[in-house]
C-alpha positions as CSV (number, residue, x, y, z in Angstrom):
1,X,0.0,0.0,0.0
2,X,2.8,2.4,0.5
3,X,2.5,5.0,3.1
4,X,1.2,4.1,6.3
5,X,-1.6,5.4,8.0
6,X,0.9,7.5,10.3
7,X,3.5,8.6,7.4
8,X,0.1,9.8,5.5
9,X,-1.3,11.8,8.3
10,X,2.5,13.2,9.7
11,X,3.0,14.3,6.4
12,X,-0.3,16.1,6.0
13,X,0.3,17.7,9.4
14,X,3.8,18.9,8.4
15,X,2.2,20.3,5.1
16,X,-0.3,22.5,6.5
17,X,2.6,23.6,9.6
18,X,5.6,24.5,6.9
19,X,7.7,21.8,8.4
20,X,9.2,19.1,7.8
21,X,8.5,15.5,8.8
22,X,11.4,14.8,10.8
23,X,10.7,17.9,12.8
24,X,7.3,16.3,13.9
25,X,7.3,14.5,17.2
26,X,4.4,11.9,18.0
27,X,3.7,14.0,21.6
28,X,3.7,17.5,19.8
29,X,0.3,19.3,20.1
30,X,-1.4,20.8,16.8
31,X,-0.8,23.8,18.5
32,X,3.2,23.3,19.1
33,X,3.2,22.9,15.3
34,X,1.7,26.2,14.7
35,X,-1.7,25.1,13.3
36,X,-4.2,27.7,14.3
37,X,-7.6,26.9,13.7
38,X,-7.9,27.4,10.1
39,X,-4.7,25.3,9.7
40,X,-6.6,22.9,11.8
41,X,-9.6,23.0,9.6
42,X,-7.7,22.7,6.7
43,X,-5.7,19.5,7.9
44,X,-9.0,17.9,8.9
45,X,-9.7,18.1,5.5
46,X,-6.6,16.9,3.7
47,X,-7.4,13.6,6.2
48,X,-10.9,13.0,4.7
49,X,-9.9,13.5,1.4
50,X,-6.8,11.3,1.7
51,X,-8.2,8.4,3.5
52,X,-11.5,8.8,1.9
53,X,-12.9,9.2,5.5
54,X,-15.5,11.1,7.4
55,X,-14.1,13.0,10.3
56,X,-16.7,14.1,13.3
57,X,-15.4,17.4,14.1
58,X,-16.7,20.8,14.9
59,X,-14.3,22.9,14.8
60,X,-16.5,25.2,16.7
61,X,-16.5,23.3,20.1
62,X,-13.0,20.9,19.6
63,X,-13.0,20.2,23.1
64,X,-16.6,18.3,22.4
65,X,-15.4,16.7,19.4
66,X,-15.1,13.1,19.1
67,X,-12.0,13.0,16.8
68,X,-9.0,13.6,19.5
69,X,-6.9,16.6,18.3
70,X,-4.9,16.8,21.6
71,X,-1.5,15.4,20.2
72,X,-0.3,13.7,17.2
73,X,-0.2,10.5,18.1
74,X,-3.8,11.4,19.2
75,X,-4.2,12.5,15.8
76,X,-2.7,9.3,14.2
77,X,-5.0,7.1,16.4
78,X,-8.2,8.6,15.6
79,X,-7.6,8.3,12.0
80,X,-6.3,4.4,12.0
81,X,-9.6,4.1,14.0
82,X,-11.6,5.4,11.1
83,X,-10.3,3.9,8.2
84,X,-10.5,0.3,10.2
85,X,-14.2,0.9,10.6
86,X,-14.6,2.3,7.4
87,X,-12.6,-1.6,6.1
88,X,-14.8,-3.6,8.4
């Protein structure tokens, strides 16, 4: 298949934060890579589209979101989770 799910979504994450890969640690937060919440928004979207996915997220109320944003490894999880389901 290529990537993996993590590679994929690290690499996304370091697209919308100008950085590169190796600079992205698994505990960083979204905010520690300078996403604000537009950079958010937009990396929510590069996930669906690149995993063909549906992410539940309101980007109005994050905290109340089911789709864990707190780290990303968080991140990483979250998305494994969804593609599985969407496999199953």
């Amino acid at each position: 298949m290529g990537e993996s799910v993590k590679e994929r979504v690290i690499a996304i994450l370091a697209e919308q934060a100008v950085m590169d890969t190796a600079d992205i640690r698994m505990e960083d937060s979204l905010e520690d890579l300078g996403l604000d919440s537009l950079g958010l928004v937009e990396s929510i979207f590069a996930i669906e589209e690149a995993f063909d996915i549906s992410v539940p997220f309101n980007a109005n109320e994050p905290g109340k979101s089911q789709f864990d944003i707190s780290s990303v490894a968080a991140v990483i999880a979250a998305v494994e989770g969804l593609v599985a389901r969407k496999a199953a």
